[in-house]
C-alpha positions as CSV (number, residue, x, y, z in Angstrom):
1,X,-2.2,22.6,106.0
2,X,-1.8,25.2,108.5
3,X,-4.0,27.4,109.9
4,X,-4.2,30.7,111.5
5,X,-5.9,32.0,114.6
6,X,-8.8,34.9,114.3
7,X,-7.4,38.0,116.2
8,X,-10.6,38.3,118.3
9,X,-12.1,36.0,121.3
10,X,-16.2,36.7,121.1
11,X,-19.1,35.3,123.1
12,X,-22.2,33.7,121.4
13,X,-25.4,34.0,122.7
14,X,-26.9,30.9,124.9
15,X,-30.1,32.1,126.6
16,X,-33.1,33.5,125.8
17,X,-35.4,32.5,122.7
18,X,-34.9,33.2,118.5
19,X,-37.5,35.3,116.5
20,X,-37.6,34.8,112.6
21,X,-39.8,37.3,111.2
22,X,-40.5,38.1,107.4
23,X,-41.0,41.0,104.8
24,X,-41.6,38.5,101.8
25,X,-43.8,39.9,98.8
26,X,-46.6,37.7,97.4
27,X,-46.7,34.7,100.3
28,X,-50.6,33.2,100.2
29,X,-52.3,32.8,103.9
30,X,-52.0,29.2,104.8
31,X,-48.2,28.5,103.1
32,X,-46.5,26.3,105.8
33,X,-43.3,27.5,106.9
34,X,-40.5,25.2,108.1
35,X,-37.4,26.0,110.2
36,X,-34.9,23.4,110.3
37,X,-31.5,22.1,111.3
38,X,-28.7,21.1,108.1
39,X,-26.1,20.5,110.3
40,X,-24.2,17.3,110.0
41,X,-26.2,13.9,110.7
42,X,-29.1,16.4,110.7
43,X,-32.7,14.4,111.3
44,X,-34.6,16.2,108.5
45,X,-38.0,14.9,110.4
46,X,-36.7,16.8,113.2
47,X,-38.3,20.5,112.9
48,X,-36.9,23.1,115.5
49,X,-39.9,25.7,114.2
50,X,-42.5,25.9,112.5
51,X,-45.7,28.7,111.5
52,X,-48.5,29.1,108.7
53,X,-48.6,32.5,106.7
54,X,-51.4,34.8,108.5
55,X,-51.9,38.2,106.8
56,X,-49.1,37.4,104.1
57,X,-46.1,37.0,107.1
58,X,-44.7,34.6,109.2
59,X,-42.9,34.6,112.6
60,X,-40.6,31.5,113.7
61,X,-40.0,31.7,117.4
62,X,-38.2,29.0,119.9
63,X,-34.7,28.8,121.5
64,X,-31.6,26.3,120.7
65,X,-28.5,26.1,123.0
66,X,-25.5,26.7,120.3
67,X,-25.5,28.5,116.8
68,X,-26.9,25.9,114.5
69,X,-26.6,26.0,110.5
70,X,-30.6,26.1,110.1
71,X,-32.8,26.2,106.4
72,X,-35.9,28.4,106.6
73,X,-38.3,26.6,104.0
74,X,-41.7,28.1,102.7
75,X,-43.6,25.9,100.9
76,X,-44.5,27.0,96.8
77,X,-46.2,25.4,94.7
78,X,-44.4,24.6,91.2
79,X,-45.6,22.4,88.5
80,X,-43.7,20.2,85.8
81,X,-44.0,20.9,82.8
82,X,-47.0,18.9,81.7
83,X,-48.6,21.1,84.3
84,X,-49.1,18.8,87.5
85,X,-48.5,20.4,90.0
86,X,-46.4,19.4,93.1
87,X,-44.8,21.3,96.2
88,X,-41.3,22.6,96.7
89,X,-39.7,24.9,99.6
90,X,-37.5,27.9,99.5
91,X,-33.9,27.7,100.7
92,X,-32.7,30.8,103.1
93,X,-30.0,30.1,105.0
94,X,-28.7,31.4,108.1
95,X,-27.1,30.1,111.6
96,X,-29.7,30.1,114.4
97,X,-29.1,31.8,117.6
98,X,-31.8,33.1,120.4
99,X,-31.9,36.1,118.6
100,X,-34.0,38.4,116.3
101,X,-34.2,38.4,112.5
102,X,-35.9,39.2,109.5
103,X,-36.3,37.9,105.8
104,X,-36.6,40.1,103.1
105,X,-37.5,39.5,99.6
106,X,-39.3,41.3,96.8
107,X,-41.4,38.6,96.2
108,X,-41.8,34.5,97.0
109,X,-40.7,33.8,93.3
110,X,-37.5,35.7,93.8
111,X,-36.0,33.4,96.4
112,X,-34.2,29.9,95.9
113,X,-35.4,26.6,96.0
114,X,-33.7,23.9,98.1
115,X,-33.7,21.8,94.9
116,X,-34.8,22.6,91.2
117,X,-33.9,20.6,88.6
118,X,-31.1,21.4,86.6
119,X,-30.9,25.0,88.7
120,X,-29.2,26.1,91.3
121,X,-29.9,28.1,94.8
122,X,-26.2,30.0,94.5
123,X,-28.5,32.2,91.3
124,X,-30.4,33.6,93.5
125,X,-29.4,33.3,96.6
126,X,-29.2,36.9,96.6
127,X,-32.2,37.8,95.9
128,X,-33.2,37.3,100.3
129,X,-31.3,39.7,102.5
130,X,-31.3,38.5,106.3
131,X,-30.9,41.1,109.2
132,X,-30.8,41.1,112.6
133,X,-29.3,37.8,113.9
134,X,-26.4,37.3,116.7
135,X,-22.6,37.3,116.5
136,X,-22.3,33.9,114.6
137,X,-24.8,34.8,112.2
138,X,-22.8,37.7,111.2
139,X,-19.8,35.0,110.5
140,X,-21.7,33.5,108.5
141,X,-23.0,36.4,106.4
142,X,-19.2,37.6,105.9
143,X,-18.7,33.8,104.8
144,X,-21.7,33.7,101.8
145,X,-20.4,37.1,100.9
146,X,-17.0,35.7,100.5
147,X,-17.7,32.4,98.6
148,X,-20.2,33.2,96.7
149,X,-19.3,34.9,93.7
150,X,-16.4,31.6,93.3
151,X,-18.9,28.7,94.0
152,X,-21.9,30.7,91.4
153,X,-19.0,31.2,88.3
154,X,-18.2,27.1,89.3
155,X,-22.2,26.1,88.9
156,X,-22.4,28.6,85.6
157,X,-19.8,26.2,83.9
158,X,-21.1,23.6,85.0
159,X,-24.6,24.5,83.8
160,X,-23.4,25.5,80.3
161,X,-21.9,22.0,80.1
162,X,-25.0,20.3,81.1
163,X,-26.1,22.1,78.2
164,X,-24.1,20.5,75.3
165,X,-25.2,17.5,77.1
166,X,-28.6,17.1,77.2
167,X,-29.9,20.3,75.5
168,X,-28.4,21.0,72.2
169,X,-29.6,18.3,69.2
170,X,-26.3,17.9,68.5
171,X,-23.5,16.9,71.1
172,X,-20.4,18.8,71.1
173,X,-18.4,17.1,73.4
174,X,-15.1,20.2,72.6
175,X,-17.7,22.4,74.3
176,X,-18.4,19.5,76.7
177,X,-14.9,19.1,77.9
178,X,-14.3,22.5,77.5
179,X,-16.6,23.7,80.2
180,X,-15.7,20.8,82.4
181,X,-12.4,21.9,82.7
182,X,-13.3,25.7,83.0
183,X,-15.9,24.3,86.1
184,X,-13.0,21.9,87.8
185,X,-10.6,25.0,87.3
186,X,-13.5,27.6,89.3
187,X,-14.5,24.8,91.5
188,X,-10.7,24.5,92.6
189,X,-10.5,28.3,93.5
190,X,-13.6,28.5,95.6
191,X,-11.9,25.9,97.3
192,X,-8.7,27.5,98.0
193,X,-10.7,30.9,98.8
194,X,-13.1,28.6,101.4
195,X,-9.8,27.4,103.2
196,X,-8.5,30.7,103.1
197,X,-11.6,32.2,105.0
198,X,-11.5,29.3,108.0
199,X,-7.2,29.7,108.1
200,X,-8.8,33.5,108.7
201,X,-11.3,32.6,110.9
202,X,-10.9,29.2,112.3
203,X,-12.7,29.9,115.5
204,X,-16.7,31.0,113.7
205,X,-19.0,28.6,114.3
206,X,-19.4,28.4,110.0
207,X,-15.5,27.4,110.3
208,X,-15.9,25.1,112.7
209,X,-19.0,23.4,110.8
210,X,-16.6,23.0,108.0
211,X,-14.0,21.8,109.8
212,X,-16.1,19.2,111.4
213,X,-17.1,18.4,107.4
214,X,-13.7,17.8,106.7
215,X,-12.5,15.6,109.3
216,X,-15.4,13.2,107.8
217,X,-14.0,12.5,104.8
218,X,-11.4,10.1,104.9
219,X,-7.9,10.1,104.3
220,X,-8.2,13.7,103.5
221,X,-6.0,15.0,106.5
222,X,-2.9,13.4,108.3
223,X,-2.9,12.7,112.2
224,X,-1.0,16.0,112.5
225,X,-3.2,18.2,110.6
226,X,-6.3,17.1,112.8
227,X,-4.4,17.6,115.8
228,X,-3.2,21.5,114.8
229,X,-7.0,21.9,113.9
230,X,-8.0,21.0,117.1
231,X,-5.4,23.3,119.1
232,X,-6.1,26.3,116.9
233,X,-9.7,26.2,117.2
234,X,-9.9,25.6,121.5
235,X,-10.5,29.0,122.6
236,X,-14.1,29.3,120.6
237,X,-16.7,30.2,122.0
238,X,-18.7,27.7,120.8
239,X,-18.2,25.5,123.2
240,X,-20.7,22.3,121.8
241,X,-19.6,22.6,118.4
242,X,-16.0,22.0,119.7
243,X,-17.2,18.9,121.5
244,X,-18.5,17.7,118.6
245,X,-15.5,18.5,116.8
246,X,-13.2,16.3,119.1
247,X,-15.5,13.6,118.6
248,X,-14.9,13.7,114.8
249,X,-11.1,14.0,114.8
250,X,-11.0,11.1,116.8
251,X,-13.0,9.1,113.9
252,X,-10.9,11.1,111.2
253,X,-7.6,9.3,112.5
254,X,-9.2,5.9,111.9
255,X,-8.7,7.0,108.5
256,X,-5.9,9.6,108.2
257,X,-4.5,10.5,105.3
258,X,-1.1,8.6,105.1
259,X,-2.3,6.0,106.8
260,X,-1.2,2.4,105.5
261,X,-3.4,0.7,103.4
262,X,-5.2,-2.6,104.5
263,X,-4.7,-5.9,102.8
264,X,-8.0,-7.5,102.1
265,X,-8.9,-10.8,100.0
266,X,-10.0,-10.9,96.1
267,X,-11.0,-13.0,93.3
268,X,-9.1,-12.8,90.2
269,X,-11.4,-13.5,86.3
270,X,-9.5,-17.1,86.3
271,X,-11.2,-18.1,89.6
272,X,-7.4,-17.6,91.6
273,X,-7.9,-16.7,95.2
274,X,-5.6,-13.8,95.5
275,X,-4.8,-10.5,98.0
276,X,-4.8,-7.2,97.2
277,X,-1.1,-6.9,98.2
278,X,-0.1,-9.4,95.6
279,X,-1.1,-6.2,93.0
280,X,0.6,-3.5,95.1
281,X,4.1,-2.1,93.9
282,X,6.8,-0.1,95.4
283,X,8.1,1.0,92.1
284,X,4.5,3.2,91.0
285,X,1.6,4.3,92.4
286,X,-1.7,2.5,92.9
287,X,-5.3,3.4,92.0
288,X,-8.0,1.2,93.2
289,X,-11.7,1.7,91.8
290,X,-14.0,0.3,94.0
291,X,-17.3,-0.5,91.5
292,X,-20.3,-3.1,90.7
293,X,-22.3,-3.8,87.6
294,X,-25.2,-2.5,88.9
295,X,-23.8,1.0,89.6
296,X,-24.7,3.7,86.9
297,X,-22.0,6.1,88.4
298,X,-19.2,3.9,88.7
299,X,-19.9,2.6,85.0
300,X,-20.3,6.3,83.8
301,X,-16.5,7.0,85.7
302,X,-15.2,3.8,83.7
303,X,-14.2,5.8,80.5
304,X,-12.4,8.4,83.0
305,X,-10.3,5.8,84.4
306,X,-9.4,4.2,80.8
307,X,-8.2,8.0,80.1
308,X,-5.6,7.5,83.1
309,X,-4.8,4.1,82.2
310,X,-3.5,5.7,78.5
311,X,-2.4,8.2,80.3
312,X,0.2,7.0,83.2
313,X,0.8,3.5,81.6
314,X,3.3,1.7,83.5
315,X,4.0,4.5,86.1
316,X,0.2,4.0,87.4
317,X,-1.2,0.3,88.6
318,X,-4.7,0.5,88.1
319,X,-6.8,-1.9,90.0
320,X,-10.7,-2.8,89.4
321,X,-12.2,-3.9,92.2
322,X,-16.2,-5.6,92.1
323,X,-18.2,-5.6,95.1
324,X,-20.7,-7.3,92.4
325,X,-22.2,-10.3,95.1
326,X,-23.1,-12.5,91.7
327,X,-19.6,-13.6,89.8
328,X,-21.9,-13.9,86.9
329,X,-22.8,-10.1,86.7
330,X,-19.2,-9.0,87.5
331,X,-17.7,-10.9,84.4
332,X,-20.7,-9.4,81.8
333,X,-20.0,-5.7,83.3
334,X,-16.1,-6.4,82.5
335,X,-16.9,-7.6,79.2
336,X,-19.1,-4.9,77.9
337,X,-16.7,-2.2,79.4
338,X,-13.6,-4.0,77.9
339,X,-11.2,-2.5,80.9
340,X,-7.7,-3.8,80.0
341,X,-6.3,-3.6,83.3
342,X,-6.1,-5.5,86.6
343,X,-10.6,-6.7,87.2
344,X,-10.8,-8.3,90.6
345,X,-14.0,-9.3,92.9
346,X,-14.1,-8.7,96.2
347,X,-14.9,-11.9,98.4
348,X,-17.5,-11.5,101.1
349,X,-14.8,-11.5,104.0
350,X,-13.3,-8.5,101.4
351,X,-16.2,-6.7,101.6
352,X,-16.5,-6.7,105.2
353,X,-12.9,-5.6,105.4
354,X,-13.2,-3.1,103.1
355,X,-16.1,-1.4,105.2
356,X,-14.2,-1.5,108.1
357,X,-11.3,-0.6,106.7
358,X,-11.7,1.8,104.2
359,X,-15.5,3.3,105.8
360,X,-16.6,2.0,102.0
361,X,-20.2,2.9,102.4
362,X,-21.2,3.9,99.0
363,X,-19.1,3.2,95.4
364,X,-17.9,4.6,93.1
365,X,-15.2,4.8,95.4
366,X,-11.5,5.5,94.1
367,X,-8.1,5.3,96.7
368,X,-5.0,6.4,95.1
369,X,-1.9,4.8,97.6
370,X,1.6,5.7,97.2
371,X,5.1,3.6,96.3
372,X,5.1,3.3,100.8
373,X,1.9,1.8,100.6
374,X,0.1,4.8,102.0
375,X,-3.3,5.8,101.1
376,X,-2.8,9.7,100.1
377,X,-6.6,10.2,98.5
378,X,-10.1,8.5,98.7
379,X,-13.2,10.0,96.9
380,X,-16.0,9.6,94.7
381,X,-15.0,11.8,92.2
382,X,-11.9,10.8,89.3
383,X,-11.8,14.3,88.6
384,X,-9.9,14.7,92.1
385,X,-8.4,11.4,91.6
386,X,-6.4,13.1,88.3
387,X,-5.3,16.4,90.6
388,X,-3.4,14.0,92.9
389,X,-2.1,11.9,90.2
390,X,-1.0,15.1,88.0
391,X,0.9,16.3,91.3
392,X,3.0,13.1,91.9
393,X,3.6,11.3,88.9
394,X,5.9,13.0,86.3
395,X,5.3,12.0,82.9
C-alpha cells in the first residue's frame, strides 16, 4: 500500500469555544439534543454538549482541544408498528472544532436516524446540509461528498437482498445471491475510492481517523506499511490525533499482517491431544474458523465455508476450531452441521493463547495463513475470506 502526501500544510483551530446552531423544520419545545464524540473507544455516556429545543431551535456550545468525529442527536419519537411508541435520535455528522455552525433541514422527519431497522442513514443523509465549521470540517464534507454515492448503491443491494430474504412469501435465493454479489462488488469499490481519498489526503483529520481504524484490525497491514503510514502523515496538523495514531501502530505490529502464526494446543473428536501445527502444511494454504455451538453467526457462516471446502479441495486445509467450553455441545453442533473437514476444540490453555495471540475477542473469527506459515488475513466476514483465497490459489 502506498500512500501519497496532500500538497498543502494547514493549521486547525485549537482555542476558543464551538457553536452548533440549527434551522430544523418541525422540532417540538422540550426535544433533548445530544452532542457527542464517535471516535474510536468513544464513551457513549460521555456527552461533550448538550441543549433542550426553546422556540423550535437549538444551540450547542463548548470547546474541545482537536477536531473530533462528533454525532449531533435529536431525540424523535417513532413507534413500532403495533403503535408503542419508543424514542430514537437523529444522526448528523460532522468533526467538531471551536467553531461556528449550523444545521439545516426542511423538517425533523427528513433527517436520518442513528439506527432504524432494516434502513439506513446513507438514504438520507442528504437530506441535512451543515455550514460553517473549521478547516477539518471542510475535509470531512469533501470526504461524505466523495464516498457517498459508492457506500449508498453498496446498502441499496444490500437492502434489495434483504428483501428476497425476509420479505417476499417466497424465497428466491438466484435473486438472493444475485444481489449479494452485486453488494460485495459496490462495497469493494467504495473501498478502493475510500483509500484513494486518504492516499489524496493522508494528513485530514477524517484520514487520519481512518487510518487509526485500520491499524486496529489485525493482520490487515505489514510492519512496513504501518511504518510508511506513520512517516507520510507527520507533518499534520493535528497534532493529538497523530499521538494517538503512534500509539495504535505500535499495537497493529503485535499483529501485522505476515506475521507468523502461533502454535496453540487442541482437542481432536477422538479425545487425541493435538497442536495446531500438527494440521498446518507447506504444500496449501490454511483457513482456520474460529466458532462455538452457541454462536448464531458462526453457524449461519458454516454453509459459506462448506462452499470453499467444494471449492479449493485439496489446495485449501480447512480447519474448525471450537471455543465451545462443554465437549458435549461442541460434538452435537458438529453433528447437526455435518462439516466434513478437520473439527477441533480448543483447550483452555488454547483459548488463552489464542486471545493473546490472535486478539480473538469475538467469533466468528476466520485466519487464512499461507504455505510460510504466515497469517495474510483475519476477519469476521467469509465473504473477505473468499477475495483472498480467489487471489492466491489458482484453480
Amino acid at each position: 500500500m502506498l500512500l501519497v502526501f496532500g500538497s498543502c500544510t494547514i493549521a486547525y483551530p485549537q482555542s476558543g469555544n464551538f457553536k452548533i446552531k440549527s434551522n430544523i423544520g418541525g422540532m417540538n419545545d422540550g426535544t433533548v439534543v445530544f452532542l457527542r464524540s464517535i471516535e474510536e473507544n468513544a464513551d457513549r455516556d460521555n456527552v461533550i454538549a448538550s441543549d433542550t429545543v426553546h422556540n423550535g431551535q437549538f444551540c450547542l456550545t463548548g470547546s474541545i482541544d482537536s477536531p473530533t468525529l462528533s454525532r449531533v442527536e435529536i431525540t424523535v419519537v417513532k413507534h413500532y408498528e403495533d403503535g408503542t411508541p419508543y424514542d430514537a435520535e437523529t444522526s448528523t455528522v460532522l468533526m467538531l472544532e471551536n467553531a461556528d455552525y449550523t444545521i439545516e433541514a426542511n423538517h425533523i422527519s427528513d433527517m436520518p436516524l442513528t439506527w432504524e431497522f432494516q434502513k439506513s442513514p446513507l438514504t438520507k443523509e442528504n437530506n441535512v446540509k451543515v455550514t460553517g465549521g473549521g478547516i477539518a470540517e471542510q475535509e470531512y464534507r469533501e470526504y461524505r461528498k466523495c464516498l457517498h454515492p459508492f457506500e449508498l448503491k453498496a446498502w441499496l443491494y444490500e437492502e434489495q437482498a434483504r428483501k428476497w430474504m425476509y420479505m417476499e412469501k417466497i424465497q428466491n435465493q438466484d435473486s438472493i445471491d444475485y444481489y449479494q454479489k452485486l453488494q460485495q462488488k459496490a462495497e469493494d469499490i467504495a473501498a478502493k475510492e475510500k483509500m484513494q481519498f486518504i492516499k489524496k489526503h493522508p494528513k485530514y483529520s477524517i484520514s487520519m481517523f481512518h487510518i487509526n481504524s485500520m491499524m486496529q484490525e489485525c493482520f490487515s497491514l505489514t510492519c512496513h506499511e504501518i511504518d510508511e503510514m506513520l512517516s507520510l502523515v507527520s507533518g499534520t496538523k493535528d497534532t493529538q490525533r497523530l499521538e494517538r495514531l503512534k500509539t495504535s501502530a505500535e499495537y497493529a505490529k503485535s499483529f501485522a499482517k505476515g506475521s507468523n502464526y502461533t502454535d496453540f494446543e487442541v482437542s481432536t473428536e477422538s479425545n487425541d491431544i493435538k497442536r495446531i501445527a500438527d494440521y498446518i502444511k507447506s504444500d496449501r494454504y490454511t483457513m482456520i474458523d474460529f466458532w462455538a455451538s452457541w454462536c448464531g453467526p458462526c453457524r449461519a457462516s458454516i454453509p459459506h465455508v462448506k462452499e470453499l471446502h467444494e471449492k479449493y479441495g485439496d489446495k485449501l486445509c480447512i480447519l474448525s476450531v471450537s471455543v465451545d467450553k462443554e465437549d458435549k455441545a461442541w460434538r452435537k453442533a458438529v453433528d447437526e452441521e455435518q462439516m466434513s473437514w478437520t473439527q477441533l476444540l480448543a483447550s483452555k490453555g488454547g483459548t488463552r493463547t489464542l486471545q493473546k495471540s490472535y486478539n480473538l475477542t469475538s467469533i466468528p473469527y476466520m485466519l487464512v495463513i499461507d504455505k510460510e506459515g504466515k497469517i495474510i488475513c483475519a476477519t469476521h466476514d467469509p465473504n473477505v475470506v473468499s477475495s483472498v483465497l480467489e487471489a492466491n490459489i489458482k484453480l
